[in-house]
C-alpha positions as semicolon CSV with decimal commas, in nm:
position;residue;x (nm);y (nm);z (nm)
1;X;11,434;-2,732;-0,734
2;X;11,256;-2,546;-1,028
3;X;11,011;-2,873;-1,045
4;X;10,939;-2,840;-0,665
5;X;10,838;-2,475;-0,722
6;X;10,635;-2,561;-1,003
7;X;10,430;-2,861;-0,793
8;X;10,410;-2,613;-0,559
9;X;10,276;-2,334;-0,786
10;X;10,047;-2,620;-0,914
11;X;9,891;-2,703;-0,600
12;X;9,836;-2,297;-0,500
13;X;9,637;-2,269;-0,844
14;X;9,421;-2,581;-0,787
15;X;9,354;-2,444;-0,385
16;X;9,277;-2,104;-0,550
17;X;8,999;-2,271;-0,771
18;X;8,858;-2,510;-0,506
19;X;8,815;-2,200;-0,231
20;X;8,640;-2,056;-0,565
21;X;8,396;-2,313;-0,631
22;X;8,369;-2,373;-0,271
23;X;8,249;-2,014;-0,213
24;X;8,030;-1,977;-0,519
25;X;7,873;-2,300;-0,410
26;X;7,815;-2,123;-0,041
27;X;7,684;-1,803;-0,209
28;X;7,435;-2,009;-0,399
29;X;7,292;-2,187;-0,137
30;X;7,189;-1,851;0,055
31;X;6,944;-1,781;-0,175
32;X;6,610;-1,919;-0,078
33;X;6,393;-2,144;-0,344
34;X;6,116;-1,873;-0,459
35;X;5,759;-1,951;-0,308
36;X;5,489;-1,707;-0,397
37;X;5,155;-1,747;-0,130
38;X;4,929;-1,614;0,034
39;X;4,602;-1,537;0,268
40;X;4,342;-1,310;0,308
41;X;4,054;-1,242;0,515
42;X;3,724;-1,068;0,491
43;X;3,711;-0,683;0,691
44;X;3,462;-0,737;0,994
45;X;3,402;-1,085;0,862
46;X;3,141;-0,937;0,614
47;X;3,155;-1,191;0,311
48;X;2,860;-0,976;0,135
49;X;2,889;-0,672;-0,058
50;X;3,048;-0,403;-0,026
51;X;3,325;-0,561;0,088
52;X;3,710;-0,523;0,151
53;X;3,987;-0,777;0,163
54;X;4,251;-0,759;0,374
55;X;4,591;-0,969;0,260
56;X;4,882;-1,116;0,442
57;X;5,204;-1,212;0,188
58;X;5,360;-1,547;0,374
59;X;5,651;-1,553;0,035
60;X;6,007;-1,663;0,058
61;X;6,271;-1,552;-0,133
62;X;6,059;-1,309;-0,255
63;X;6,223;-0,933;-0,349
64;X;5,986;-0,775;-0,566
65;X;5,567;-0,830;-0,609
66;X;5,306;-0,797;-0,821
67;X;4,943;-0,832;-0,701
68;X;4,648;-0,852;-0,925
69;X;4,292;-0,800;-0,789
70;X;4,022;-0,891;-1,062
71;X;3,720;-0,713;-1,011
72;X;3,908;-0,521;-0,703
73;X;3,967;-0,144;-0,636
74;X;4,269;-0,102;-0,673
75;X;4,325;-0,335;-0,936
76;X;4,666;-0,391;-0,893
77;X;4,949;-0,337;-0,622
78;X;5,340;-0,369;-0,626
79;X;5,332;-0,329;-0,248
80;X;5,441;-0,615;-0,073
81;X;5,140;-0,617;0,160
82;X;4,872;-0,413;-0,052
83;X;4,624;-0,229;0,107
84;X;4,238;-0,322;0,142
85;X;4,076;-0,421;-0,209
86;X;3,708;-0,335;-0,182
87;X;3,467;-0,532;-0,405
88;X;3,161;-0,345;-0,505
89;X;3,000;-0,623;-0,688
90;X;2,937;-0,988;-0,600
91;X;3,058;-1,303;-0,800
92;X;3,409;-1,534;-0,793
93;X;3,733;-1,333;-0,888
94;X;4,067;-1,458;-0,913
95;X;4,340;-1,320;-0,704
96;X;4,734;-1,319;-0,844
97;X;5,023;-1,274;-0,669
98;X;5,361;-1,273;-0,896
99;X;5,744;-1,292;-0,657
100;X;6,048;-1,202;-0,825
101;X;6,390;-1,319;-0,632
102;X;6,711;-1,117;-0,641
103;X;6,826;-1,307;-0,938
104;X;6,496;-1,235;-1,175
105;X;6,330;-1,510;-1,126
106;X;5,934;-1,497;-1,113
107;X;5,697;-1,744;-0,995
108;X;5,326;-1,662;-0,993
109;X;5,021;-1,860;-0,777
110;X;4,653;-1,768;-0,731
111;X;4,361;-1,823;-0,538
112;X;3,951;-1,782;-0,609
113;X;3,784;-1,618;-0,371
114;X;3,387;-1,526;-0,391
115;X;3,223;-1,225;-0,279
116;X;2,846;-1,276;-0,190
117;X;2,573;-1,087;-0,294
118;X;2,432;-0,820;-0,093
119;X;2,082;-0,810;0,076
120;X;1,819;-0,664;-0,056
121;X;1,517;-0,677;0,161
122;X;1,194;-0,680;0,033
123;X;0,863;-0,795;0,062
124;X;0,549;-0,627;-0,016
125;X;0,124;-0,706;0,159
126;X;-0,189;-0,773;0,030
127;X;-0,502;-0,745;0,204
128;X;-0,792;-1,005;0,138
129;X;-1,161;-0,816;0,089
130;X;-1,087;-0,557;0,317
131;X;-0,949;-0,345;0,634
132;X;-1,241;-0,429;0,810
133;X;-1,220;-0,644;1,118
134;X;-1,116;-0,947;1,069
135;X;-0,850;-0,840;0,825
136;X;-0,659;-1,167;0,653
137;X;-0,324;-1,040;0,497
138;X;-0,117;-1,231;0,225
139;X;0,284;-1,116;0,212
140;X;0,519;-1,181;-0,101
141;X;0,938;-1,196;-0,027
142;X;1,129;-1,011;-0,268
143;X;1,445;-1,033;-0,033
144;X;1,744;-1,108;-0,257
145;X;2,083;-1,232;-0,166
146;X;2,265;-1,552;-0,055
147;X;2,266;-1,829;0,191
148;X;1,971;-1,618;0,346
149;X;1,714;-1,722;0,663
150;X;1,417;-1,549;0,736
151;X;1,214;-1,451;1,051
152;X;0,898;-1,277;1,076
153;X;0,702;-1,147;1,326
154;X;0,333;-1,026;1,336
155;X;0,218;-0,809;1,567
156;X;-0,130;-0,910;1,690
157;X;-0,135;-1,186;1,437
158;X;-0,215;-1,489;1,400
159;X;0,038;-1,633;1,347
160;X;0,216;-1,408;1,500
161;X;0,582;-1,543;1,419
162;X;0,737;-1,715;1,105
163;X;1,064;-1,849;1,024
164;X;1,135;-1,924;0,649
165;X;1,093;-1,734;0,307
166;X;0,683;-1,697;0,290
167;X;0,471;-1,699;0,547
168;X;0,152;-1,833;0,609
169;X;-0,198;-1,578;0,583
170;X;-0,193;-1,359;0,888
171;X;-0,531;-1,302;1,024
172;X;-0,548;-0,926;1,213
173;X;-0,873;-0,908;1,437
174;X;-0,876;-0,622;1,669
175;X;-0,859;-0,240;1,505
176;X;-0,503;-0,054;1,538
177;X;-0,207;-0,052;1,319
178;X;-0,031;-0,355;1,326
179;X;0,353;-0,393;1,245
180;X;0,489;-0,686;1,052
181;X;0,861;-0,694;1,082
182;X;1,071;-0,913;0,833
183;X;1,428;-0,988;0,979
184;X;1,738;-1,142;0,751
185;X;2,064;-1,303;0,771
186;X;2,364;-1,404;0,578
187;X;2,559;-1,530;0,776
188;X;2,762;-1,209;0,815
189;X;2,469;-0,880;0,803
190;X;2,118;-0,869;0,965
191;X;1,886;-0,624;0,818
192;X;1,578;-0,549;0,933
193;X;1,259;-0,427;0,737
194;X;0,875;-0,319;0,882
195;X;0,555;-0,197;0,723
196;X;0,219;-0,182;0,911
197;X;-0,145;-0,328;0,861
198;X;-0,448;-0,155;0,952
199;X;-0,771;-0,295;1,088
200;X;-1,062;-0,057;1,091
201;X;-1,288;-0,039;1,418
202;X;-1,575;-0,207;1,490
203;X;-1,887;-0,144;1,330
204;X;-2,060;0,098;1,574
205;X;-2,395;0,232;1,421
206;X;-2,431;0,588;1,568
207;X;-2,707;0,834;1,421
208;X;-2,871;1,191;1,543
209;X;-3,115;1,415;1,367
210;X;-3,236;1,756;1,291
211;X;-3,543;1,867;1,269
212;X;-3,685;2,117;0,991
213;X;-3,686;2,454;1,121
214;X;-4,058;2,522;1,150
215;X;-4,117;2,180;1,284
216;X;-3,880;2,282;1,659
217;X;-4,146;2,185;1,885
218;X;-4,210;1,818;1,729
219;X;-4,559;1,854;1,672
220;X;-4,704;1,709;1,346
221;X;-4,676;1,635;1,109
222;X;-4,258;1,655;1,158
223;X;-3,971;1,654;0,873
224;X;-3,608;1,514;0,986
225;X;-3,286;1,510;0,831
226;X;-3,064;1,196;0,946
227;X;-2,704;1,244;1,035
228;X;-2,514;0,959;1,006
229;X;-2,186;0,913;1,228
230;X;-2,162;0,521;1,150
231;X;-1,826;0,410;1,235
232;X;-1,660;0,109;0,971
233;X;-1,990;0,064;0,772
234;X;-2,045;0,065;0,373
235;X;-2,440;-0,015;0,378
236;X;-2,765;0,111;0,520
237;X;-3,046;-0,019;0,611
238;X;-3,313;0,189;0,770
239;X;-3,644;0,137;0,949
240;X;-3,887;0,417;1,029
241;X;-4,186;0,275;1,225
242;X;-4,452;0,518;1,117
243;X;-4,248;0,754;0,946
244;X;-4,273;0,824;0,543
245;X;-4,106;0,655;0,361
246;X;-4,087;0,333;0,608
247;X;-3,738;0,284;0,488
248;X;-3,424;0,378;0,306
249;X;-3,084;0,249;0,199
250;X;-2,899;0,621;0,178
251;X;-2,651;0,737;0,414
252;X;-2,845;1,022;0,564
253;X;-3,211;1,001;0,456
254;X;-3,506;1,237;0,465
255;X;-3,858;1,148;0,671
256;X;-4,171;1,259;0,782
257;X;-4,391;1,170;1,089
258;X;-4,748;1,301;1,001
259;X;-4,882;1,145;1,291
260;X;-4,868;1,226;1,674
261;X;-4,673;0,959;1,853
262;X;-4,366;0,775;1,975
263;X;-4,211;0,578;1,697
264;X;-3,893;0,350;1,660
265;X;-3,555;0,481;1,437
266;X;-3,333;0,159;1,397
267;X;-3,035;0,151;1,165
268;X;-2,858;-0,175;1,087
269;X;-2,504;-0,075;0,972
270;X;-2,313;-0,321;0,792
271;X;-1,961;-0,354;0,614
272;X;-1,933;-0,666;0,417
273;X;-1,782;-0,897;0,699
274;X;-2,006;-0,763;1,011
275;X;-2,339;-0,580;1,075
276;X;-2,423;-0,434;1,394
277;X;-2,849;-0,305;1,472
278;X;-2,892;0,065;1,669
279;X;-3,257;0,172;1,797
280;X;-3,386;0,505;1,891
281;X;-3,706;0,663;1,966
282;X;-3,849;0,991;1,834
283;X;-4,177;1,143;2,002
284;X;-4,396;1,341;1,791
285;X;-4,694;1,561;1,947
286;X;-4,983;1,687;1,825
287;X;-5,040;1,951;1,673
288;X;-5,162;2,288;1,856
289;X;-5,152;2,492;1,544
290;X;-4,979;2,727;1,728
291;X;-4,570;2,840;1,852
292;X;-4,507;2,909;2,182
293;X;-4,166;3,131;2,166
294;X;-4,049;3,198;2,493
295;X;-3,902;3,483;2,722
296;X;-3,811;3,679;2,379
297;X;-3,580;4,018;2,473
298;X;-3,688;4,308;2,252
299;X;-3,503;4,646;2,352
300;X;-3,611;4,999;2,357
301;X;-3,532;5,179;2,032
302;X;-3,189;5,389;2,187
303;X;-3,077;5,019;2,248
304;X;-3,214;4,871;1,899
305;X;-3,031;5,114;1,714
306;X;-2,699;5,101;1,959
307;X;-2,720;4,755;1,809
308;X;-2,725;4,603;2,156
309;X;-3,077;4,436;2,153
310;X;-3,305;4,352;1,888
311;X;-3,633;4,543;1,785
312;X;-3,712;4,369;1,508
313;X;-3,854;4,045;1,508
314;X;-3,975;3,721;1,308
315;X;-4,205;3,469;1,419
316;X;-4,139;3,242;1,152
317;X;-3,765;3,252;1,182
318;X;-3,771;3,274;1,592
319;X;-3,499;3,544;1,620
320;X;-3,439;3,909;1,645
321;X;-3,275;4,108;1,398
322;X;-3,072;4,409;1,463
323;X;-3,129;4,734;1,178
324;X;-2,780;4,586;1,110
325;X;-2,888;4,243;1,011
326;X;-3,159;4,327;0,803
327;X;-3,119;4,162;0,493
328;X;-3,289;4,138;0,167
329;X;-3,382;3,757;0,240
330;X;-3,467;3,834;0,568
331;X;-3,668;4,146;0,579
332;X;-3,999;3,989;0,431
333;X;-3,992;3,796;0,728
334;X;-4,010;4,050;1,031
335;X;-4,336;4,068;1,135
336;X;-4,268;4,258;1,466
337;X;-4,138;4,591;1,581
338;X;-4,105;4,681;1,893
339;X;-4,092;5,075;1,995
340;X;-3,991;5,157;2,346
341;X;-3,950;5,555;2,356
342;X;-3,715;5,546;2,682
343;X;-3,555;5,335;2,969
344;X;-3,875;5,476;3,133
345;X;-4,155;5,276;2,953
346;X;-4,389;5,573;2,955
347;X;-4,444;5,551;2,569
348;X;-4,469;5,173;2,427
349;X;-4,594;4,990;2,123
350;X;-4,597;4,753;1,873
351;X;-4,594;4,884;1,483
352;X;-4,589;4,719;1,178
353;X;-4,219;4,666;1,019
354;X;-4,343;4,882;0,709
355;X;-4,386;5,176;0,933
356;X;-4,034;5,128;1,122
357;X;-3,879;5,454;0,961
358;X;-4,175;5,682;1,109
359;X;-4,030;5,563;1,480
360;X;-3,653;5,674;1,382
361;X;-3,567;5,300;1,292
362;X;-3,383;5,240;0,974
363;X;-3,646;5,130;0,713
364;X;-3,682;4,746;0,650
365;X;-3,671;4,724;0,260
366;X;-3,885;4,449;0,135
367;X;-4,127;4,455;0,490
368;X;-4,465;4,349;0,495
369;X;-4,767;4,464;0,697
370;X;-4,884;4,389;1,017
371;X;-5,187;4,457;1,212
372;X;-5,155;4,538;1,593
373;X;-5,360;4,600;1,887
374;X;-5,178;4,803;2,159
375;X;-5,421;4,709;2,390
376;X;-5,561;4,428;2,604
377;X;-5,934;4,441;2,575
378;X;-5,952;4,150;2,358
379;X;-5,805;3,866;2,533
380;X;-5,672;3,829;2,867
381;X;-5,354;3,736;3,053
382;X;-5,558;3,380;3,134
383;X;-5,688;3,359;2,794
384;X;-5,338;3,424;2,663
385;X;-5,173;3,121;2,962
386;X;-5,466;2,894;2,876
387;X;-5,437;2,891;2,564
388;X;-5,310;2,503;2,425
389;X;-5,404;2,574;2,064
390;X;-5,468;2,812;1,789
391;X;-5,910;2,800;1,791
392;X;-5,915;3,106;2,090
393;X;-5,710;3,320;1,783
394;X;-5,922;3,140;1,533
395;X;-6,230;3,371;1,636
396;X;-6,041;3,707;1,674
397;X;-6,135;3,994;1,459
398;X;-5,789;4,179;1,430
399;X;-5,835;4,522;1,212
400;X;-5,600;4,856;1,262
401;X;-5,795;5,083;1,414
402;X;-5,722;5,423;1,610
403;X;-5,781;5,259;1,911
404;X;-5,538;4,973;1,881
405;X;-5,294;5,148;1,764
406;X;-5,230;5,355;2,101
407;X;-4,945;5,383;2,259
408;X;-4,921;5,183;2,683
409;X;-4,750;5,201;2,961
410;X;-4,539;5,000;3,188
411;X;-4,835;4,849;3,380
412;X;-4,911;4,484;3,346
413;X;-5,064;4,216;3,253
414;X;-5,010;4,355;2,902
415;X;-5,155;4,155;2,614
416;X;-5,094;4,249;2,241
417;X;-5,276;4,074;1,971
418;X;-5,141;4,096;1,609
419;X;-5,195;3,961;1,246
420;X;-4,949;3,929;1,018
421;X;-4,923;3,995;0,613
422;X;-4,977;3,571;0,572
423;X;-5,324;3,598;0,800
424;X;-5,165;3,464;1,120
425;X;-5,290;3,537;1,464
426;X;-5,105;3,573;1,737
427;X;-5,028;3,765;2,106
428;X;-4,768;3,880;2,265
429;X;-4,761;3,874;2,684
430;X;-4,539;4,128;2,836
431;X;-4,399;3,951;3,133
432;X;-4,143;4,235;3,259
433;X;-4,061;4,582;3,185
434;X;-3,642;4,591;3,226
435;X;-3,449;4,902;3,286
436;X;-3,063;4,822;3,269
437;X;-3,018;5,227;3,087
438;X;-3,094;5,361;2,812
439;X;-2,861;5,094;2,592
440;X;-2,959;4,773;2,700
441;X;-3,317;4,820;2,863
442;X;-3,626;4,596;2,712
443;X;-3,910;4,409;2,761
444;X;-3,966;4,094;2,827
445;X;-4,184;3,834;2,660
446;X;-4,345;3,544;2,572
447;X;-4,537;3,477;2,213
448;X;-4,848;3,257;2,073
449;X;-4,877;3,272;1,698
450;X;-5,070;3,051;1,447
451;X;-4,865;2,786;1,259
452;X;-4,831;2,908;0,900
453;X;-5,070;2,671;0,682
């Protein structure tokens, strides 16, 4: 009996054991074999920097993680999915990922993974000779990056497309602003870059010219200054068919036509690459020795000194002068003074500018003589419309005198002969007496005067 329990007791221990084993075996085979991996993919699909990496962890058995990101931000990450890891820089990195299991175990894999260099676009133009039409353009690619294609375009080129790093020359022929436009690619990123070429217009030869001031009515001999509105030129050639000189190579030359005339102006403007001819004509006329100034306003004195119309005059300067305007470098040029008394005309006459204070006008520092001869018994209103040139004034004895220095009335024809304080002869025609009040009334007229030699 006591050996039957003990079999018995025997066979309990041995069951106890085997259910042991049996369920240390069972507890050992939940435990998954430890296998560290993983993927990742690129944010956007942009494989060029900046960049950021997204990762997935595929591990089993896996409890605790350690992620190492060279060259990453962050650089490392116990997370088991880490967040994005942007790369700043490009170049190959290695990527760790390090599983523990539940038991301490570790087991550590790694992948390469390469970033790609940003793009840098770039490229920079040179212009052949220069922006004049046609312009020929070289271009240099300074684009940097990787795995990179290229297309161009050219507006108003020709070519006016290009795919691949450097293009051809671009020829540009008509004037604007052009736009070159350099497009490139990764593979992942366009970017786009433009810049501009200009072409210059057309030479287009364009000239005018001013005459010297004493030479306004084009008879000779006759001085004129060029003005030169040449569009797109750099040289000058000029042609003046009787003229002195004959020709010139400045910009804006200087000439004189001594003779009576019509001669030929031609300027051939040129810029290297195109020259384009322009003719005009100038007329010069003979000389009359004489200026014919026409319908010339010279108001009473109330209205001279009211500074509405002039009283003063110069026949070398063709303009009236106010007391107000009446400078030194003026002054030795007013040869004529007009005195009208009233709006009435009752009490007219001319009087030298040195005598201008004694008729209540401000005095004219610096004023020279001249001679008058209030009235007409000299020359004629014919003799005055006939006249083409300066031999009727030639043979004129003009003194001061008593007599000439009388006052007239408004009556008409009125003719007033003068000389002035350089010996020239001249008359003045009063063509109307106006009354418009005792501020802006004058007379009208028109003036002959000798040339000054």
């Amino acid at each position: 009996m006591i050996t039957h329990l003990k079999r018995l007791h025997l066979i309990s221990i041995v069951i106890l054991l085997l259910w042991i084993v049996c369920l240390s075996c069972y507890k050992e085979s939940e435990i998954p074999p430890l296998t560290p991996q993983f993927s990742y993919t690129f944010k956007n699909n942009d494989e060029s920097v900046p960049v950021y990496l997204q990762f997935t962890n595929k591990t089993e058995g896996g409890e605790h993680f350690l992620w190492e990101f060279e060259g990453g931000q962050p650089a490392t990450s116990k997370l088991r999915t880490p967040p994005e890891i942007f790369y700043s820089k490009h170049g190959a990195y290695t990527i760790k990922l390090t599983a523990t299991n539940e038991l301490g175990e570790q087991t550590t894999t790694e992948q390469q993974i390469q970033i790609k260099d940003a793009i840098g676009i770039s490229f920079s133009k040179t212009v052949i000779d220069s922006h004049y039409p046609p312009v020929t353009a070289e271009f240099s690619n300074n684009t940097t990056g990787e795995g990179l294609t290229y297309q161009w375009t050219f507006n108003g080129g020709t070519p006016s497309s290009f795919e691949g790093k450097i293009p051809p020359k671009i020829t540009f022929t008509e004037p604007g602003i052009h736009t070159v436009t350099l497009t490139v690619y990764n593979g992942f990123e366009t970017l786009t870059k433009t810049d501009t070429i200009e072409v210059l217009p057309y030479v287009a030869p364009s000239f005018s010219w001013e005459v010297a001031h004493e030479d306004y009515d084009y008879q000779a001999s006759v001085k004129i200054t060029l003005s030169n509105t040449t569009q797109s030129a750099i040289a000058y050639q000029w042609i003046f068919e009787g003229g002195s000189p004959e020709t010139s190579t400045a910009t804006t030359p200087t000439v004189t036509f001594n003779n009576a005339g019509t001669f030929k102006i031609s300027l051939t403007a040129s810029n290297g690459k195109m020259s384009k001819k322009l003719e005009k004509t100038i007329t010069i006329y003979p000389n009359t020795g004489i200026y014919h100034l026409k319908d010339i306003k010279l108001g009473i004195n109330y209205s001279h000194n009211t500074q509405h119309i002039p009283a003063f005059y110069s026949t070398l300067l063709r303009r009236g002068f106010l007391s107000s305007e009446v400078t030194a470098a003026v002054a030795p040029f007013i040869d004529i003074v007009f005195f009208g008394q009233s709006n009435t005309f009752s009490y007219n006459k001319f009087i030298s500018p040195t005598e201008s204070v004694s008729y209540a006008f401000n005095p004219i520092t610096g004023a020279k003589n001249t001679v008058f001869i209030n009235t007409q018994e000299l020359f004629s209103e014919t003799d005055f419309d006939t006249m083409q040139n300066d031999i009727p004034l030639q043979s004129l004895s003009i003194t001061h005198s008593p007599i000439g220095a009388q006052p007239f009335n408004s009556s008409l024809p009125r003719i007033v002969l003068f000389k002035t304080a350089d010996n020239r002869k001249g008359a003045i025609k009063i063509k109307q007496f106006v009354d418009e009040g005792t501020e802006k009334s004058y007379i009208l007229c028109d003036i002959k005067v000798q040339k000054k030699q």
